[in-house]
DOTOR-386932 format. One line per field, with one value per residue (C-alpha): x, y, z; chain; residue in one letter; residue number from 1. Coordinates in Angstrom, 3 decimals, always signed. Example, Ala and Ser with C-alpha at 12.3 -4.5 7.8 and 13.67 -1.06 7.14 Angstrom:
// residues 2
x = (+12.300|+13.670)
y = (-4.500|-1.060)
z = (+7.800|+7.140)
cadena = (A|A)
residuo = (a|s)
num = (1|2)
// end
This chain:
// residues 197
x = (+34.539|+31.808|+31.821|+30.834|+27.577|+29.606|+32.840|+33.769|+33.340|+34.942|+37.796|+37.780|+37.848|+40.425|+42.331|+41.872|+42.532|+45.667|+46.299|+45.509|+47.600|+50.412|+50.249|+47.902|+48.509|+51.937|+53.611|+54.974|+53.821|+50.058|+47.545|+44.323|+41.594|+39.555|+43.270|+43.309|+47.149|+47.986|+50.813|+49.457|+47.353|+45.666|+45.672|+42.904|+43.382|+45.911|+43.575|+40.099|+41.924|+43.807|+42.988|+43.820|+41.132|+38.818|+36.474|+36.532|+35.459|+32.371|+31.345|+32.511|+30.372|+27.705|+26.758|+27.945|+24.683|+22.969|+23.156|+23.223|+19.646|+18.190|+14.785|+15.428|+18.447|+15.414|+14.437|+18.115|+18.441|+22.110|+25.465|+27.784|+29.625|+31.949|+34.613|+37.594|+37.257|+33.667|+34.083|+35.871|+33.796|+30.520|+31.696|+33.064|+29.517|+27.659|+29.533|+29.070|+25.528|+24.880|+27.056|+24.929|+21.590|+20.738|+22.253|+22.270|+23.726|+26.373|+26.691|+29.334|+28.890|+31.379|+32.908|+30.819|+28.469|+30.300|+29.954|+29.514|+27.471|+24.219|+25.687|+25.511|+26.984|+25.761|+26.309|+25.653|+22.217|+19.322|+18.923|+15.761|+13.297|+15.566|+16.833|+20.609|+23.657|+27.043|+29.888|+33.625|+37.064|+37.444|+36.194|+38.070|+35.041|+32.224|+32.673|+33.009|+30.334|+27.670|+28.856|+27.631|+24.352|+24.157|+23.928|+22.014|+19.209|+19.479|+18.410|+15.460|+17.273|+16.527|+19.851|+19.361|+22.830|+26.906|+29.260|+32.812|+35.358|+37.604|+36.144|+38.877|+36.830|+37.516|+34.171|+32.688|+30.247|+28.514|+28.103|+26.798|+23.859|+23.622|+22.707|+19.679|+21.603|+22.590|+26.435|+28.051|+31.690|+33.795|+36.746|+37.651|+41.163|+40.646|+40.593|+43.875|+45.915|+45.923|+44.784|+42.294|+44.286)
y = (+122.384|+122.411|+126.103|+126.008|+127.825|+130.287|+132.348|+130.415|+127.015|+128.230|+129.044|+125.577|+123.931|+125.799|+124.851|+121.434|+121.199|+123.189|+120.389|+117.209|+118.921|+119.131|+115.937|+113.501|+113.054|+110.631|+110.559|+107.134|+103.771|+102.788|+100.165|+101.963|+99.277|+99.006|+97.255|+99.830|+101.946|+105.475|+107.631|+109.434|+108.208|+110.229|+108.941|+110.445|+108.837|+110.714|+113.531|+111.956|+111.211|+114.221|+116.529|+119.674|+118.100|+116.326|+119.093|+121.233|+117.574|+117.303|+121.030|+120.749|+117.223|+118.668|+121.458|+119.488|+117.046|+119.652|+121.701|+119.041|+117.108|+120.666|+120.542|+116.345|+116.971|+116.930|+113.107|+112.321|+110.263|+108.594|+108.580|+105.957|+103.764|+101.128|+100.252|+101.620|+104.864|+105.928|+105.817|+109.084|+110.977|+109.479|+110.453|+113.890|+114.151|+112.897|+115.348|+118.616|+118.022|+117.657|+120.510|+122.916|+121.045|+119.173|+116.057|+112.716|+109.620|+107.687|+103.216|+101.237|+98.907|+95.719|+94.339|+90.824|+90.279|+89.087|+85.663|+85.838|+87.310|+89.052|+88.596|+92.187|+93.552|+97.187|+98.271|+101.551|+103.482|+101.347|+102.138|+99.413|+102.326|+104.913|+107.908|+107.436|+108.852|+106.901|+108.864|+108.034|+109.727|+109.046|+107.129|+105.974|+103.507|+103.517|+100.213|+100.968|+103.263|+100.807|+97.628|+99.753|+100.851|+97.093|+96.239|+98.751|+98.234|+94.578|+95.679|+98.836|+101.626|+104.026|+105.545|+108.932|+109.801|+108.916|+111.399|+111.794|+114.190|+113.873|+112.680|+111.502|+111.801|+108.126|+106.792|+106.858|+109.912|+107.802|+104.167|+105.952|+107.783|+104.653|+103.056|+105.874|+108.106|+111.626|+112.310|+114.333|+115.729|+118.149|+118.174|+116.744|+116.798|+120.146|+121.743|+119.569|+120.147|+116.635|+115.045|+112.193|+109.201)
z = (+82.926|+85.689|+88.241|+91.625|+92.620|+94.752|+94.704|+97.993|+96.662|+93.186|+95.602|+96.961|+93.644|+91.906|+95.035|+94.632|+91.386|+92.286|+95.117|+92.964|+89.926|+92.535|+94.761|+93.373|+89.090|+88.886|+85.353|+83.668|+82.595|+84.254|+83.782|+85.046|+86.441|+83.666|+82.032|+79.648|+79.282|+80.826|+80.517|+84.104|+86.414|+89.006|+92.555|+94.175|+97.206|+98.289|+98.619|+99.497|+102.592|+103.440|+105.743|+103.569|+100.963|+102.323|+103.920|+100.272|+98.719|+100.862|+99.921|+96.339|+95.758|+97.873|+95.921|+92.318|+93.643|+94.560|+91.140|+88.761|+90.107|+91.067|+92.877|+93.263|+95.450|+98.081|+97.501|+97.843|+101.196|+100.563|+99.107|+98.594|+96.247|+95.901|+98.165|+98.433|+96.023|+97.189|+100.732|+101.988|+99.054|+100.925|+104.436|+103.108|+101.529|+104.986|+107.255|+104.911|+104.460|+108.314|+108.815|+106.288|+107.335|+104.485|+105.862|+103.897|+105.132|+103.319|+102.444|+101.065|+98.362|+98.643|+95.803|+96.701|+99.201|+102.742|+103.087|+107.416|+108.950|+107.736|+104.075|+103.628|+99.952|+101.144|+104.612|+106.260|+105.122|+104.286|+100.111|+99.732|+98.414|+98.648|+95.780|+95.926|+94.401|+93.427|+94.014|+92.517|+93.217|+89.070|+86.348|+83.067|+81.982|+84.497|+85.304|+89.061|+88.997|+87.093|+89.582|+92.302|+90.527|+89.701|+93.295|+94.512|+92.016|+93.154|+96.732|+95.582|+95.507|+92.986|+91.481|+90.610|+89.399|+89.807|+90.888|+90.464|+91.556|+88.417|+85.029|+83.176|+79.706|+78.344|+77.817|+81.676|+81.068|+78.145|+79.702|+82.505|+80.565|+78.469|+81.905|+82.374|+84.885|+85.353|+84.854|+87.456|+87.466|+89.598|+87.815|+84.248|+82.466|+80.600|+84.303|+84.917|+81.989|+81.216|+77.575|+77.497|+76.879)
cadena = (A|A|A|A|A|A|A|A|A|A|A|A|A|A|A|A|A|A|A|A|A|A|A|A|A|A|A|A|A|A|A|A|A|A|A|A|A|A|A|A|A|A|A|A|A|A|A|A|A|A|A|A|A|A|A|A|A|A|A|A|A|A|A|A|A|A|A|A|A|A|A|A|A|A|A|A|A|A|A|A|A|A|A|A|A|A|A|A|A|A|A|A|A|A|A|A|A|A|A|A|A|A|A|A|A|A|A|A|A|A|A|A|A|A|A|A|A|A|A|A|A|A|A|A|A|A|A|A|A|A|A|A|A|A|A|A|A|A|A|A|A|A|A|A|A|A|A|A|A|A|A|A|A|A|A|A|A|A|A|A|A|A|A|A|A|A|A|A|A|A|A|A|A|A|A|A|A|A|A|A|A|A|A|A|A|A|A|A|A|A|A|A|A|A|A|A|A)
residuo = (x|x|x|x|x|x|x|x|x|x|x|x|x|x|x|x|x|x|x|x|x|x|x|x|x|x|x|x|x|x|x|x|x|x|x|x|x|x|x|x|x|x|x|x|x|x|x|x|x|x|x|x|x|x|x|x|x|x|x|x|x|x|x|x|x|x|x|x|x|x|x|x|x|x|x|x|x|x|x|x|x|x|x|x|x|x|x|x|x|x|x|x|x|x|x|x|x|x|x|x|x|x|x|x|x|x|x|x|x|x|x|x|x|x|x|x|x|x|x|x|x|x|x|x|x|x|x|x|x|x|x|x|x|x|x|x|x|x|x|x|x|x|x|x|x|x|x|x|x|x|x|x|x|x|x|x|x|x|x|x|x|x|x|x|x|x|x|x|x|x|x|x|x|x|x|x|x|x|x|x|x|x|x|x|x|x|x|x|x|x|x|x|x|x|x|x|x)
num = (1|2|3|4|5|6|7|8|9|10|11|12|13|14|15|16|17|18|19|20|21|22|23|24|25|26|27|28|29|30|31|32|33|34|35|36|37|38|39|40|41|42|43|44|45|46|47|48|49|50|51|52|53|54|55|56|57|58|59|60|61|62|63|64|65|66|67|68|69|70|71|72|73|74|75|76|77|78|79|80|81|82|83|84|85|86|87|88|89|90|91|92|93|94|95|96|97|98|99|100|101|102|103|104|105|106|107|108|109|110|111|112|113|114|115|116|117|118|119|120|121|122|123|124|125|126|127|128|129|130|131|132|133|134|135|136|137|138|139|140|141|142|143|144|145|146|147|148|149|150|151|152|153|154|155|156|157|158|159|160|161|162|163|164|165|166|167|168|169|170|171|172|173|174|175|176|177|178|179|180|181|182|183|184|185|186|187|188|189|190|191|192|193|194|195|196|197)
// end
């Protein structure tokens, strides 16, 4: 169970976890997208692009990043991830960091490169040379998280750490430190009520 660095953005957390518990975990028969079986599967979504959540996710992540790399949350220059999950988290990120005056800018990592264009597989901030952070809405193996690293290490970017909103506790926490990165959740199951599955 991570806290928030202040009562206000304790506040905002418990009420998204109160939100997501309410609105965003479905019960029944899932497969998640690593293939693997769930009996619930939480739909993050739902809230990463609500209006009610999506301010209290850009304070929440922003001070989670800011906490968990300390005194290197000043080399940070960009957030991002891979498409579709990462990108509300990166603008949510982007705005509240402007707003507090801190600001980092955000990039989306495509699934493959385009094949038009300027053949672009990261768009947005420029991450050649740059300390980034992934971000996730959740993780059941890391496999998102580490194609994204993948691909920015492919074009210099130094990845300092991946971030998720909700850790689901099935394995993504280790392949990510087995990868050399700081580990980063908001939220995890225990905070949910839910049982790793």
């Amino acid at each position: 169970m991570t806290v928030a660095s202040t009562p206000e953005l304790e506040a905002d957390r418990q009420a998204l976890i109160a939100l997501i518990g309410e609105e965003a975990v479905f019960h029944g028969d899932f497969t998640l997208s690593s293939g693997k079986k769930a009996t619930y599967y939480v739909d993050m979504r739902k809230l990463t692009l609500d209006h009610r959540a999506a301010p209290a996710i850009g304070r929440i992540m922003l001070d989670l990043m800011r906490q968990g790399l300390g005194e290197g949350w000043s080399d940070i220059s960009a957030v991002g991830g891979l498409t579709l999950g990462a990108d509300p988290i990166a603008n949510a990120v982007l705005h509240e960091s402007a707003r507090a005056g801190d600001p980092v800018d955000a990039f989306v990592v495509r699934k493959e490169p385009k094949d038009h264009g300027r053949g672009r597989q990261i768009e947005g901030a420029e991450v050649a040379g740059a300390r980034v952070i992934v971000v996730e809405d959740t993780s059941t193996t890391g496999q998102s998280a580490l194609k994204a690293v993948e691909a920015l290490r492919k074009e210099g970017a130094e990845v300092m750490a991946v971030a998720v909103i909700v850790d689901r506790k099935t394995g993504a926490q280790a392949a990510v430190e087995a990868a050399g990165l700081t580990w980063l959740a908001a939220i995890d199951l225990d905070d949910l009520g839910l049982a790793p599955q």
